[in-house]
N, C-alpha and C positions, 0 to 999 in steps of 0.2 A: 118417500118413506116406504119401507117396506110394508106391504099387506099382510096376516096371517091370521088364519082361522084357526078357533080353538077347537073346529072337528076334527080337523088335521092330523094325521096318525102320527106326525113327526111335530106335532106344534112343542108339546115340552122342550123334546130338542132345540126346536129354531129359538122357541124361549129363552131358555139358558145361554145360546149361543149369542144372544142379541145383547142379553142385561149383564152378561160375563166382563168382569174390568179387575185385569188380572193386578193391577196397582202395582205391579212390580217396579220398585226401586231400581234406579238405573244403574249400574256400575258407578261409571267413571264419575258419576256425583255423589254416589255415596263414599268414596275414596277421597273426591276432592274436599269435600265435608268435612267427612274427620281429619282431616290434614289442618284443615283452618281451623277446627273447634279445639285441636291438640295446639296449635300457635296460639291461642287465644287462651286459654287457659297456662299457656306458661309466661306470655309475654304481653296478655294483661293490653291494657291502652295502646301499649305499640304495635300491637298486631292488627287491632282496629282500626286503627288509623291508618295503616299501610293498605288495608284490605279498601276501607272506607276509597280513601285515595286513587286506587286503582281501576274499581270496581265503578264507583260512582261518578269518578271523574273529579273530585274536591279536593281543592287547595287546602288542606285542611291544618295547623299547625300545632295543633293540643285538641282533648278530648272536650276543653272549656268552650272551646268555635263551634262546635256540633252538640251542642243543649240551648235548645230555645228556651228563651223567658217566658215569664207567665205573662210578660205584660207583651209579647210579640202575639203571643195566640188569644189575648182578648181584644187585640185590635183587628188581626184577621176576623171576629165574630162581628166586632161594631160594624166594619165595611164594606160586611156582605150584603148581598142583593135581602131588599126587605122580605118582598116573597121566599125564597129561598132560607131565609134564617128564620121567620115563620113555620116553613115545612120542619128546620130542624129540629125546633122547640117541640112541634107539636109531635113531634117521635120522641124525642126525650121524654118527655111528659107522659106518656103513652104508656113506652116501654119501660118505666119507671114506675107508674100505677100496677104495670099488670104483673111486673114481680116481685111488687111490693106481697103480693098471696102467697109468694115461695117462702119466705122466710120461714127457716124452723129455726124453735123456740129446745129450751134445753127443756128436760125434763126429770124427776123421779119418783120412785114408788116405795112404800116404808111397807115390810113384812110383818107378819104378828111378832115375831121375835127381836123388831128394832132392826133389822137388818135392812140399809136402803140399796139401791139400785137404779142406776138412771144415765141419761146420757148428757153431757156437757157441749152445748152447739157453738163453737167462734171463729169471727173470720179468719183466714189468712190475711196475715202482717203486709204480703207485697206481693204483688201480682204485674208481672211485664206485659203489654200487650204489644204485638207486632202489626204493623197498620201498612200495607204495601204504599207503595209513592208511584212516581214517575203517570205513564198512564193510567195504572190500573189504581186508582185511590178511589177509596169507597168511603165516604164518612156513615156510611148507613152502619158499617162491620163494626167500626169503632163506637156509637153508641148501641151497637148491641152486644157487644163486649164490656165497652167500661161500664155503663151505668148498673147493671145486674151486677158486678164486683162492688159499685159505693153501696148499693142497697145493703148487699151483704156484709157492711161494714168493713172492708178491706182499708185497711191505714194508707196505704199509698200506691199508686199504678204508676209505675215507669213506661212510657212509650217508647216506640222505635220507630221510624218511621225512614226510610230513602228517601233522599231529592239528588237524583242523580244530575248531574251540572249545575248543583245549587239551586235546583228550582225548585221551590213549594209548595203545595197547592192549598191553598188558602181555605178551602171549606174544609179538610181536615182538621187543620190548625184548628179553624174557629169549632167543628165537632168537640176538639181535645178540650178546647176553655168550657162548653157547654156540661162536657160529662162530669168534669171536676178533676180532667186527668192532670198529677202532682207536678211529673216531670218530663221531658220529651228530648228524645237522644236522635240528629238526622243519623243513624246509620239503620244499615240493614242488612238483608240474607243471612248467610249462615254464621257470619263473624258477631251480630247483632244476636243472635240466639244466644251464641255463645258465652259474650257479656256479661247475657242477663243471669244462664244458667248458672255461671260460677264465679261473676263477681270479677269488676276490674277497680283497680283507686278509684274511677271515676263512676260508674255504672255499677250501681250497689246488687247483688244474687235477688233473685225473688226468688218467691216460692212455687208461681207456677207461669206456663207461659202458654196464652190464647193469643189467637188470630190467624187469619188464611198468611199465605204465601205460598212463592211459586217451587219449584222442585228442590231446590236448595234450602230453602226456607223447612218444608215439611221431614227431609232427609238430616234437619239439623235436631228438629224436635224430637222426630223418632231416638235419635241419640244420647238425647241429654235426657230424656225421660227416666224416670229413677233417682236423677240428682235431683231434678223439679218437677213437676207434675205440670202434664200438658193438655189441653181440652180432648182434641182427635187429631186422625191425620186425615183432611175430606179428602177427598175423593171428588171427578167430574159432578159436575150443577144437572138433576134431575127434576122430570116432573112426568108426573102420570094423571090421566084426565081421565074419570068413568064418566059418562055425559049420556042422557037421554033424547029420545027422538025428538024433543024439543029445546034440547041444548042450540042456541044461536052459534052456527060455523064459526064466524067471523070471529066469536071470542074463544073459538075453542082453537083456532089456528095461529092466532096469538099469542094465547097462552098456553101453545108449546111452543112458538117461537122466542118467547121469554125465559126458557131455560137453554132453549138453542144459540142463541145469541153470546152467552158466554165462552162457549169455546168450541172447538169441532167434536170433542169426545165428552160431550153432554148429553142427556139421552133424554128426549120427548116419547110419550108415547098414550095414543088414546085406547080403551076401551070402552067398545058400543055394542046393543047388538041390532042396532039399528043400521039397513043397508043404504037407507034415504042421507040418515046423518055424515056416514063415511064419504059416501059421495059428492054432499055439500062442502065437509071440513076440506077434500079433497082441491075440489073449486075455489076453496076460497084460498088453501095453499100458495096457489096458482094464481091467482089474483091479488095477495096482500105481498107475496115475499119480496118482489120486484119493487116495493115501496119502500123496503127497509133497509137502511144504512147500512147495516150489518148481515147483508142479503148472504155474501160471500159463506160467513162462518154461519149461519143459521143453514144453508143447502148443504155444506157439507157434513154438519151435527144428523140434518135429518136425512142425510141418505145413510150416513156411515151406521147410527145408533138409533134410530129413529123405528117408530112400527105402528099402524095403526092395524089394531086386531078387534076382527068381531067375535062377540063370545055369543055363547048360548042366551045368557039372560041378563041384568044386570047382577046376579047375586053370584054365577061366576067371573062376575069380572072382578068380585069383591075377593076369590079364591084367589084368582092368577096377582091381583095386586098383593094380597097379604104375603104370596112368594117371590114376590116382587122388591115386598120392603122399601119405594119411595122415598125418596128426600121429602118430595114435596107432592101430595096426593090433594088431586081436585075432585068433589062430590057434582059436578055440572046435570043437577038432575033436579026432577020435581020435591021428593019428599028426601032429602041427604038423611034425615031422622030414620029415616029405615032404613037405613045401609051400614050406617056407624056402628051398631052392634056387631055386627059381621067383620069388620077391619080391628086389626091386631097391630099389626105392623106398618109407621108410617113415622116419618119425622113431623111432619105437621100435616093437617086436611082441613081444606076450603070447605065450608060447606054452603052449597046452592051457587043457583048462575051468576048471582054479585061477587060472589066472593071469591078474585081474582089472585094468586099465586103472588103478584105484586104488591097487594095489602101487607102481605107478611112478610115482604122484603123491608118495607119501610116505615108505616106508621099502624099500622093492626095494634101491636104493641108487644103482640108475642116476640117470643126469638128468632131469628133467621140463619142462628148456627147450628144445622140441622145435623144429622147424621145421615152420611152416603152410602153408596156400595153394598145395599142389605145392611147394613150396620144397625139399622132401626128396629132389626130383631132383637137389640140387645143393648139399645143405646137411647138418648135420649135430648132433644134440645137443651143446648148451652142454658143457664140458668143460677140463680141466687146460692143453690145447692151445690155448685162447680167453687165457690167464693167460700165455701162454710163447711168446715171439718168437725166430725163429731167425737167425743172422747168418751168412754166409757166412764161412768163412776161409781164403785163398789164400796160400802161403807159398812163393815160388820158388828154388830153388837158382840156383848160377851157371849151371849144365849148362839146367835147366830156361828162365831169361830168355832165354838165348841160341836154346835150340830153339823155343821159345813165342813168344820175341821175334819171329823173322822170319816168321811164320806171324800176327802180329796185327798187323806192320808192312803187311802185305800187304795186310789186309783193309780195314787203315786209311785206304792210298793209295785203294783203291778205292771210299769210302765218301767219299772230299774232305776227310780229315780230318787233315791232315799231322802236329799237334800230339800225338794220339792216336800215329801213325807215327815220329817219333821218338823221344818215351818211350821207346819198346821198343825199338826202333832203339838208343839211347845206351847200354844194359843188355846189348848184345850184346856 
């Protein structure tokens, strides 16, 4: 991991240059994208199915072979590992308590003149969610996607899900019967976007479309956005750690090796300003990575993206992470309560030495669809409010048209828009 001190007359420099992820869309996948999203919108099931076929490897002979029953994904659930469908429960349950607090409620307010005003809150009718297959299947994504969609009353969730050579991984399935997901389609990538964004005979349009996927998946979302509405595009798996001289190494070398492990271009990074602690997390680098399965992609995450930096105190370290913006921000320190007023920008924070980055991937209960890339300047975990549309509601008395009226007639005239102006005008 790179070292970098925040006395450093070039640290902003090096800063920037380290957390820089230019997300640039590929060519040749953004072309081959819209290629298949343009077949797929004109040719509907047959174009899936060809894509499906080729792509995945499936014998596939109608769109009816590639939608599992409900009664296939409640046996995947019956004949999972006891412990295992324990752990899932106790994340459903979890993360279904903790957004059960999102929900907003409709509202309005009556003016002295009868005139009301307020806002009308309800779910989206259908929501797709995309659930990666083959190795990379996550059922954690999938209950933290569907279940915040049922809470929000969302009438039906279409899945999607790949099993490239027919294979399917079985704690998904059992996730999808858990969450209450309605329907489940084996296809995937950008052909499987495309489905859902505009609707084949068999694969009904939603209204919006969640879930990670790999470049083709994301390049298909960026596209179709506009026809449906999309959660985000993530970006690499982050995580920043401020920790004190009494932060325990071992978890702090961990727990940036837990967002290193996902891929090479995932970015760990500690802030201390402690030289005893750098030293240790250091040692213990050196000591734990040689243990880990995934030693490979975790060494190269942390040479490529990686940085441990001393800062002046703790309360700059809480400056460099606010311009940092984290995915995912760890408090590894005695009082986290005094640090939290100082941080602005973060998709989620750990607070104190227990509370490990991993909680929140799986049963904490919060969300774990965070926002990347700085994004968290302006973004916000996946949530009950991603499921639930607000509508305006204006309701005018007589007293109200008539006071309202010539105060919009006014603005109307002066805008050149007479049609607008008499409206209101007539109501007077």
């Amino acid at each position: 991991m790179k070292l970098l001190n925040s006395t450093s007359a070039d640290f902003t420099a090096s800063l920037d240059a380290l957390t820089h992820h230019a997300g640039a869309l590929d060519a040749d996948v953004d072309a081959r994208v819209a290629e298949i999203l343009a077949d797929v919108r004109v040719r509907g099931d047959a174009a899936v199915l060809d894509y499906t076929r080729k792509f995945d490897r499936m014998d596939a002979t109608s769109m009816a072979t590639l939608e599992l029953s409900k009664d296939e994904m409640k046996a995947a659930f019956d004949a999972l590992d006891p412990e295992l469908k324990s752990a899932l429960m106790l994340a459903r349950d979890r993360i279904e308590a903790y957004h059960r607090r999102q929900i907003a409620e409709s509202w309005r307010y009556t003016e002295p003149d009868g005139t009301q005003l307020g806002v009308q809150v309800t779910p989206l009718d259908r929501v797709g969610l995309y659930v990666p297959g083959g190795k990379a299947a996550y059922p954690s994504s999938l209950l933290m996607n569907a279940v915040p969609a049922k809470v929000a009353g969302v009438k039906e969730i279409i899945m999607v899900v790949p099993t490239p050579d027919g294979v399917k991984n079985a704690t998904v399935l059992a996730a999808a019967h858990l969450a209450g997901v309605d329907r489940v389609f084996t296809i995937g990538g950008a052909q499987a976007v495309g489905a859902m964004a505009f609707g084949t005979a068999t694969v009904p349009q939603v209204d919006k479309i969640v879930g990670p996927g790999n470049a083709y998946v994301a390049a298909a979302k960026r596209r179709v956005f506009g026809i449906v509405g999309i959660d985000m595009i993530a970006g690499p798996s982050e995580i920043l750690v401020i920790a004190d001289e009494n932060a325990d190494p071992d978890w702090v070398a961990m727990d940036l090796f837990s967002q290193a492990e996902h891929d090479e271009v995932a970015q760990s990074i500690l802030l201390t300003p402690s030289d005893t602690l750098i030293a240790a997390v250091q040692a213990s680098i050196e000591k734990l990575l040689p243990t880990m399965p995934r030693k490979d992609i975790i060494a190269a995450s942390l040479a490529g993206r990686g940085a441990i930096v001393k800062t002046r105190s703790l309360e700059e370290a809480c400056e460099i992470s606010n311009r940092i913006a984290p995915e995912h921000l760890e408090l590894s320190v005695a009082d986290p309560e005094k640090l939290l007023p100082l941080l602005r920008h973060a998709g989620a924070i750990f607070m104190g030495y227990g509370s490990s980055e991993a909680l929140g991937d799986y049963v904490a209960g919060t969300n774990h669809v965070l926002p990347t890339s700085r994004s968290a300047r302006f973004s916000s975990p996946l949530g009950v409010y991603d499921f639930q549309k607000r509508t305006s509601i204006i309701y005018a008395s007589v007293q109200g048209a008539k006071t309202l009226g010539k105060a919009a007639a006014t603005l109307a005239y002066a805008e050149g828009l007479q049609a607008h102006a008499r409206a209101a005008e007539l109501r007077m």
